[in-house]
C-alpha positions as CSV (number, residue, x, y, z in Angstrom):
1,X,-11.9,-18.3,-7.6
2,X,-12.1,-16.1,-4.1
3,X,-11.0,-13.3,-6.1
4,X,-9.6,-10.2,-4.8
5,X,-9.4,-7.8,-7.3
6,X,-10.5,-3.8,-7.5
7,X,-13.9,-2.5,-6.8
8,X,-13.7,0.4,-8.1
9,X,-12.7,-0.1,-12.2
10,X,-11.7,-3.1,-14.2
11,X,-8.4,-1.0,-15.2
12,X,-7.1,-0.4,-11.7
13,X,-5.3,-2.5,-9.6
14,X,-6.3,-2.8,-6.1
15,X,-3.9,-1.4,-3.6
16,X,-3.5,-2.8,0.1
17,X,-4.8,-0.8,2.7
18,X,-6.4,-1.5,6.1
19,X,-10.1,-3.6,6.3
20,X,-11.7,0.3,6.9
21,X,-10.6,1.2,3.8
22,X,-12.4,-1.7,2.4
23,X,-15.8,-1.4,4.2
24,X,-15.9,2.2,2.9
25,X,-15.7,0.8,-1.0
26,X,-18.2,-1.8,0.0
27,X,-20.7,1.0,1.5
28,X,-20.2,3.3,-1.4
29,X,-20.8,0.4,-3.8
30,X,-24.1,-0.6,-1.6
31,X,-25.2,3.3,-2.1
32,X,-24.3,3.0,-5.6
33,X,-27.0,0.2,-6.5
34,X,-29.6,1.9,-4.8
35,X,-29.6,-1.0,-1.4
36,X,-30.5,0.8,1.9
37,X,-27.3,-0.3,4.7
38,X,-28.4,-1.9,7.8
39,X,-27.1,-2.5,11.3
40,X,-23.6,-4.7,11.5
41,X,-25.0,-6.6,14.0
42,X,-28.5,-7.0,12.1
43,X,-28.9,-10.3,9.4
44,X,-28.3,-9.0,6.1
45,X,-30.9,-11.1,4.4
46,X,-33.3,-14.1,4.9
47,X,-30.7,-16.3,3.7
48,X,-29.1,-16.2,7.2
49,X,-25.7,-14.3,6.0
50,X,-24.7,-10.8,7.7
51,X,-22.8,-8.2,5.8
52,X,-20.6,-8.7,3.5
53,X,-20.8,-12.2,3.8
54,X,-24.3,-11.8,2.2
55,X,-22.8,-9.7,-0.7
56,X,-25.3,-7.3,-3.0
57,X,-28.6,-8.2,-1.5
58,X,-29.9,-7.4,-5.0
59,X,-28.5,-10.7,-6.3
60,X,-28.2,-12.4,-3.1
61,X,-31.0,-15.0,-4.1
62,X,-29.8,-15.8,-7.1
63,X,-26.8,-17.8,-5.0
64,X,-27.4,-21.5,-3.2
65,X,-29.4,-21.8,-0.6
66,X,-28.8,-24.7,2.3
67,X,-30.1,-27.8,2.1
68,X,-33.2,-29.3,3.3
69,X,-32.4,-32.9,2.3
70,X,-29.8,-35.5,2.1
71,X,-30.3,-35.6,-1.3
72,X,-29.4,-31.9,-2.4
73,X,-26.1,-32.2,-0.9
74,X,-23.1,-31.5,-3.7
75,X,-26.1,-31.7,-5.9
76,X,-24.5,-29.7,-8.9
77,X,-26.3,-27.0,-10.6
78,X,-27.2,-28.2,-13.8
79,X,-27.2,-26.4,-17.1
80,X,-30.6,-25.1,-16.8
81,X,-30.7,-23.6,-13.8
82,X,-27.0,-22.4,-14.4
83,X,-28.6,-20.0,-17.6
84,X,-30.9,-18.6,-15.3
85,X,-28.5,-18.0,-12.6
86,X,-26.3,-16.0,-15.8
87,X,-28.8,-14.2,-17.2
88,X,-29.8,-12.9,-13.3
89,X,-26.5,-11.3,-13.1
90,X,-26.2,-10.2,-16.3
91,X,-24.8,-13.2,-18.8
92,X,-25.7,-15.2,-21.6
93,X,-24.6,-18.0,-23.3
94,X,-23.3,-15.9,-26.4
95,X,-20.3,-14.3,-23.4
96,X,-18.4,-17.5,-22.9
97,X,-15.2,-18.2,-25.0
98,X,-15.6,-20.1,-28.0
99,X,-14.5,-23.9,-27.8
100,X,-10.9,-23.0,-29.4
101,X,-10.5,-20.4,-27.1
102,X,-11.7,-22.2,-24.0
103,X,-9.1,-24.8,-24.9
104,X,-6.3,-22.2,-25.7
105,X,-6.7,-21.1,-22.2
106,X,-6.7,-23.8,-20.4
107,X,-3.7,-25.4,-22.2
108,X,-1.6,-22.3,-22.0
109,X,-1.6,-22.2,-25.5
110,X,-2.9,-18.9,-27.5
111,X,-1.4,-15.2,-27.7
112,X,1.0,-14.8,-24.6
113,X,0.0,-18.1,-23.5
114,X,1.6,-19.2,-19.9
115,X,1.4,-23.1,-19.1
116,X,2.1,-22.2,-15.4
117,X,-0.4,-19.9,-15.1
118,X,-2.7,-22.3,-16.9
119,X,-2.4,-24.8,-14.0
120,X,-3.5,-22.6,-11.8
121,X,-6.5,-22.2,-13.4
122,X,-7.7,-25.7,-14.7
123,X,-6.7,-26.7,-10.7
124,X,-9.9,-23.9,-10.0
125,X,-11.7,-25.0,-12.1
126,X,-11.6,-28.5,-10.2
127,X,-11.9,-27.4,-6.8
128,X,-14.8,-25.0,-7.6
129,X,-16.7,-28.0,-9.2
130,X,-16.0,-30.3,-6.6
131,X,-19.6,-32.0,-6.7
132,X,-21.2,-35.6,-7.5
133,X,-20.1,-36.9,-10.3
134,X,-16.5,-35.0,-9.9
135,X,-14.8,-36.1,-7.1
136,X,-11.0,-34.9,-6.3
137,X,-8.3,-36.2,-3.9
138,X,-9.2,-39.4,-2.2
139,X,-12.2,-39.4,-3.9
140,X,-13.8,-36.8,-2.0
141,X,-17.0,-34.8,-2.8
142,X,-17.6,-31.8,-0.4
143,X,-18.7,-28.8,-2.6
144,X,-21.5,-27.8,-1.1
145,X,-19.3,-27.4,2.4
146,X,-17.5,-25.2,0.8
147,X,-14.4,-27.4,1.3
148,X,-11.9,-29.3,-0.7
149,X,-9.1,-31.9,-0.5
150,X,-5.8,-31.3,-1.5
151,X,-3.1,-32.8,-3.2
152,X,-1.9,-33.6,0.0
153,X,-4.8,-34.7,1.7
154,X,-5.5,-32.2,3.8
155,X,-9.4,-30.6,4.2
156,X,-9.3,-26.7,3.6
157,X,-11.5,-24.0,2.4
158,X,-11.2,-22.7,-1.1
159,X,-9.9,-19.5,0.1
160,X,-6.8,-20.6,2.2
161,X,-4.1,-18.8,1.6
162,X,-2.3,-22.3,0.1
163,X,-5.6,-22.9,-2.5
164,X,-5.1,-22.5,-6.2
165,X,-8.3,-20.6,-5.9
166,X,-6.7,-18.1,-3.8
167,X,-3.2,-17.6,-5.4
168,X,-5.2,-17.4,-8.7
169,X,-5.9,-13.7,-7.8
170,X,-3.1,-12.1,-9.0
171,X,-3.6,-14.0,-12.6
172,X,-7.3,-12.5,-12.5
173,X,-7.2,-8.9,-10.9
174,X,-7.0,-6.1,-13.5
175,X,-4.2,-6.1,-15.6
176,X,-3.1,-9.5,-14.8
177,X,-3.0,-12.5,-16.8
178,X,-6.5,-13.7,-17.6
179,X,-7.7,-10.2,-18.9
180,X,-4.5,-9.4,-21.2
181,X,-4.8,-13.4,-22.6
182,X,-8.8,-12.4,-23.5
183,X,-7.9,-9.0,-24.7
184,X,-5.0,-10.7,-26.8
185,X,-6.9,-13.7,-28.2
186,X,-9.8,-12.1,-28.8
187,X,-11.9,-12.2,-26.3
188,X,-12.3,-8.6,-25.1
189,X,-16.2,-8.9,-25.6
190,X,-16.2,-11.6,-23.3
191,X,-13.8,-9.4,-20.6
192,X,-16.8,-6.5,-21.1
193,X,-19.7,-9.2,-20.6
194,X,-17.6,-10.2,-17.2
195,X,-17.2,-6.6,-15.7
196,X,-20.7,-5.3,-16.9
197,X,-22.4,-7.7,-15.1
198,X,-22.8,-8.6,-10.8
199,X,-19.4,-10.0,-10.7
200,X,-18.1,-5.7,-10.1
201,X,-20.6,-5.2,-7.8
202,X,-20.1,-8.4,-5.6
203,X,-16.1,-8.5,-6.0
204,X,-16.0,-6.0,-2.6
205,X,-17.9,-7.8,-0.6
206,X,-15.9,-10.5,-1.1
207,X,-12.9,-9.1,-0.7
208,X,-13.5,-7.8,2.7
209,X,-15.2,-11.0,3.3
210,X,-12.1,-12.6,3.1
211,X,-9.9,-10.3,5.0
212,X,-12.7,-11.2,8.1
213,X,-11.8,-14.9,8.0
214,X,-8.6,-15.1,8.9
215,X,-6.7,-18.2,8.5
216,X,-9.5,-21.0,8.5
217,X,-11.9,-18.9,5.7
218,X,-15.1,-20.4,7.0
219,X,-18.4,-18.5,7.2
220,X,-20.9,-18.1,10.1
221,X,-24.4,-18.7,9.3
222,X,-27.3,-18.1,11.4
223,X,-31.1,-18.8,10.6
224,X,-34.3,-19.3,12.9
225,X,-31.5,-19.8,15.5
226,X,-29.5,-22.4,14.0
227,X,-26.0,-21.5,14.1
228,X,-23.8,-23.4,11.2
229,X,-20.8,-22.9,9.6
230,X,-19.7,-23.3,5.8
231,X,-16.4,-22.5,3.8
232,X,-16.1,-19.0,2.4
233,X,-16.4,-20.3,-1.2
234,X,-20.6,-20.9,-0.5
235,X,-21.0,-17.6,0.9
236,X,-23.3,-15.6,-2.0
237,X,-21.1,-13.1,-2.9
238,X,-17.9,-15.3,-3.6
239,X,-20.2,-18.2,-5.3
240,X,-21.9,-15.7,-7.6
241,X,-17.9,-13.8,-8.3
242,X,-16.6,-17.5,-8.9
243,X,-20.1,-18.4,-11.1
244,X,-19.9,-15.7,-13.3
245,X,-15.6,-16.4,-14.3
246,X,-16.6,-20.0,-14.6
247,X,-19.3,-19.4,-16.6
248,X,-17.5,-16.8,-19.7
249,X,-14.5,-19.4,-19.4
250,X,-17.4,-22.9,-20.3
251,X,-21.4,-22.5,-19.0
252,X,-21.0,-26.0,-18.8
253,X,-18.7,-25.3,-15.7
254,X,-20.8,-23.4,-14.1
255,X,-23.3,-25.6,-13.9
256,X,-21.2,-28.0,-12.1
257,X,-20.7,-25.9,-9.4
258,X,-23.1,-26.7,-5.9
259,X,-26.7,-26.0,-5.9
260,X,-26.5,-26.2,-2.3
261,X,-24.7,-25.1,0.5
262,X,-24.4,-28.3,3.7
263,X,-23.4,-27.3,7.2
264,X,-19.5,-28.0,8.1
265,X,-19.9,-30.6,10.5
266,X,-19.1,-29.0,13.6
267,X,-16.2,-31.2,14.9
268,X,-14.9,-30.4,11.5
269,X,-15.5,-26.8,11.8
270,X,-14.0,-26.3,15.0
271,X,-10.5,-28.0,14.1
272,X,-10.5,-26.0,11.2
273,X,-10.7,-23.1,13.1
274,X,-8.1,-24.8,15.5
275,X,-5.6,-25.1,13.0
276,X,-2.4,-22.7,12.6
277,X,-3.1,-22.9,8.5
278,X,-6.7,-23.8,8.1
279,X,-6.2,-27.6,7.5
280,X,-6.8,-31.0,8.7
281,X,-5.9,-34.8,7.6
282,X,-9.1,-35.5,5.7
283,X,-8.6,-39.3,6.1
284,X,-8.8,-38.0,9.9
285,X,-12.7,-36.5,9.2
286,X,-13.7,-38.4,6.6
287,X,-16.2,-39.9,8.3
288,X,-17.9,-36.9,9.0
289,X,-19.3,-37.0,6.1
290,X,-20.8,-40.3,4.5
């Protein structure tokens, strides 16, 4: 869920303010764990992803890597390697909601329940899952691009402005919906778990990520000079943010989320990028991608 919440406390509400203002919060928080910063212009990692699409280099390896097979591609996670991924950034099994409460939140139901508002979030919790096995409008499958297809049909990244996964950020920043309903229905511990662990610490880099994109919210990568692109939702710092609230909500989630990230084929890319609001017909580009 390309969440843009505060970086600086769980309790305080982010407050709009130019990109600058951002960058500053994300170079304090790269002091803050101790991670040297490099050269704008420099690649932030082996991975192939430069500042702050590569988020926290600390925990940058702990995100999907590309492919190097037709057979990886929306390969999900798997429960396994989802448990190590959590316990990397600080999660365990025992954080997630109980069954009752997992239910309770995604019906609406519970303390201050909101059936809208639960919607929202079971519709992430589909997008963000998007992977073999679980395939959404028109029967697509094309998590690991870091794409989805909409109600409508249309091909867009997780983070356009029109996504559930976007206009779930006001539910999920501090002092919004999802914390007050854990607080409320008892599920504080859980809200602690969530904040102590990378999710604080790669939140910024996401966010600033995401004010770089503009409309189409796709991500440059660029490895032993291969250029590719991939939607924002792939790029480490938003995959581990969207890992760690889909893992306290069911681990079972999270571990349908892509183990891989696939290169936006670039016709597709380029009329994404083309496009006054980041979409295109999907029955246009399907074939793209069989």
């Amino acid at each position: 869920m390309d969440i843009e919440v505060s970086p600086r406390h769980p309790g305080v509400p982010l407050r709009s303010g130019p990109v600058a203002v951002v960058l500053a919060v994300v170079a304090a928080v790269v002091l803050t764990v101790g991670i040297a910063p490099r050269a704008a212009a420099a690649p932030a990692s082996p991975t192939g992803f430069d500042l702050p699409f590569s988020g926290a280099p600390a925990f940058e390896r702990v995100a999907p890597p590309k492919l190097t097979n037709p057979a990886q591609l929306n390969q999900p996670l798997g429960l396994a390697a989802a448990n190590r991924v959590a316990a990397a950034i600080g999660l365990s099994p025992k954080d997630a909601l109980s069954e009752q409460q997992y239910r309770a939140l995604l019906t609406g139901g519970g303390v201050g329940g909101s059936r809208d508002a639960a919607k929202i979030i079971d519709a992430c919790l589909l997008i963000l899952t998007n992977t073999r096995g679980r395939p959404m409008f028109s029967d697509s499958v094309v998590g690991s691009y870091g794409l989805y297809v909409n109600k409508q049909g249309m091909l867009q990244s997780p983070a356009n402005a029109s996504a559930p996964t976007r206009q779930v950020n006001s539910l999920i920043a501090p002092g919004g919906y999802v914390g007050t309903w854990l607080r409320n229905n008892g599920a504080l511990d859980t809200l602690a778990a969530l904040y102590r662990s990378a999710y604080t610490v790669e939140v910024p880099f996401g966010f600033v990520a995401q004010q770089m994109s503009g409309t189409a919210q796709l991500v440059t990568n660029t490895k032993a000079g291969a250029t590719s692109t991939v939607g924002m939702s792939m790029a480490p710092p938003l995959w581990i943010v969207n890992f760690a609230l889909l893992y306290i909500v069911k681990p079972s989630l999270a571990a349908a989320m892509p183990a891989y990230w696939a290169p936006i084929p670039p016709p597709v890319a380029a009329a994404i990028k083309a496009s006054p609001n980041g979409q295109v017909p999907y029955s246009k580009y399907a074939s793209y991608f069989r």
